[in-house]
C-alpha positions in Angstrom: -10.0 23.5 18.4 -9.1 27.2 18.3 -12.6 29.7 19.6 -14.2 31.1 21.9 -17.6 31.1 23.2 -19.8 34.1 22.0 -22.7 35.3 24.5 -25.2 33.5 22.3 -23.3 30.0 23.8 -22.2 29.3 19.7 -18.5 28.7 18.9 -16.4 31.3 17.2 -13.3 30.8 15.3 -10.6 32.6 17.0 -9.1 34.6 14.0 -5.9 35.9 15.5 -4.5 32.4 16.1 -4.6 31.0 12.3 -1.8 31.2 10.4 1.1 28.9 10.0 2.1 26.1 12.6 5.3 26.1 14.0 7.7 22.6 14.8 5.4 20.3 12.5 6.9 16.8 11.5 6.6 18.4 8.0 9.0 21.1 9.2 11.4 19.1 11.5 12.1 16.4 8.6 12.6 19.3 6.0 15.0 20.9 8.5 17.1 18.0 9.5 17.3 15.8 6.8 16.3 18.0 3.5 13.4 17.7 0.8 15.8 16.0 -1.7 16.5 12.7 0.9 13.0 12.9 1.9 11.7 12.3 -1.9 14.5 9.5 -2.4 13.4 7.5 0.6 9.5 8.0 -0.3 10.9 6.7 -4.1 12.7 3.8 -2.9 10.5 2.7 -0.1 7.2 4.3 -0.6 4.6 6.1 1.8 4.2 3.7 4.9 7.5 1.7 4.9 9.4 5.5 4.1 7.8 6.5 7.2 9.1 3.8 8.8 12.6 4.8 7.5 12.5 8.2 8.0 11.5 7.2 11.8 14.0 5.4 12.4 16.3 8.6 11.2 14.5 11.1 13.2 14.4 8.7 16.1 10.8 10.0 16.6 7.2 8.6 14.9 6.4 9.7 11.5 2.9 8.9 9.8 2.1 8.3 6.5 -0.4 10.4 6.1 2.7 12.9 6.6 4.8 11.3 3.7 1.2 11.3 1.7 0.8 15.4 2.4 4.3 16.1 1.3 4.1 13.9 -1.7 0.8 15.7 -2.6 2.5 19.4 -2.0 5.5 18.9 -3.5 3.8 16.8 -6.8 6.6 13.5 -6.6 5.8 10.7 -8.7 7.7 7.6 -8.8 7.2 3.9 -11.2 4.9 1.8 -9.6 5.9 -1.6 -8.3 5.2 -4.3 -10.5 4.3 -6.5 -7.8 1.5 -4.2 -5.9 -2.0 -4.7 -6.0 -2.3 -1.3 -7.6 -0.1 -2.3 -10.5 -2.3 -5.2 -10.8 -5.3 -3.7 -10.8 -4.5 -1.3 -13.6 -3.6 -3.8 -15.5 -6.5 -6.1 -15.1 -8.6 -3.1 -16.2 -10.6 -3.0 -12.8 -9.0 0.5 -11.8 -8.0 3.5 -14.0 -4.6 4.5 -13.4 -5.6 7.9 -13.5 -6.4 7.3 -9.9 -3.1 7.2 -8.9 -1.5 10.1 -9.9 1.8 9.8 -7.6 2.2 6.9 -9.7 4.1 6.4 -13.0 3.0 3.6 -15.1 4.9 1.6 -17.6 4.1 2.6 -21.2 1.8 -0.8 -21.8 -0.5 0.4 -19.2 -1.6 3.2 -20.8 -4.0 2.1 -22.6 -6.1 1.2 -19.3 -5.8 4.8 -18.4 
């Protein structure tokens, strides 16, 4: 955490060190392999195995959660897998596939939406 200690003992942001982060994995896979791959692999393979993949390219860990943040910035949506739990749940009725809005359904589904 960024502050400083104020003479009442409290904890004060330190203002002049917000802004933007440099080197983040966001930044380093953007750089080196390119927005357009990036969405392909999180297409083909989806949020934790595409991590996996794109780990393996970078030769260096990459989370999910930083597959899930660019997904979420950069609004990708792909067809959902008709063998996932998720799939199966929309279309059981138990979960509203407005929920998963990364997540193109097939036209029959709708109507659980």
């Amino acid at each position: 955490m960024v502050g400083i200690i104020s003479k009442e003992g409290k904890m004060d942001r330190d203002n002049k060190n917000i802004g933007t982060r440099k080197n983040t994995m966001t930044q380093k896979l953007t750089n080196k392999i390119g927005l357009e791959e990036i969405e392909k692999i999180w297409i083909q393979f989806g949020m934790y195995r595409g991590a996996e993949e794109l780990s393996k390219l970078m030769q260096e860990y990459v989370s999910f959660s930083t597959l899930r943040y660019m997904s979420q910035k950069y609004d990708w949506k792909r067809h959902v897998n008709k063998n996932s739990p998720i799939y199966k749940g929309v279309m059981a009725g138990t979960v509203p596939a407005s929920f998963y809005k990364h997540l193109i359904f097939p036209k029959e589904e709708n109507e659980n939406v």
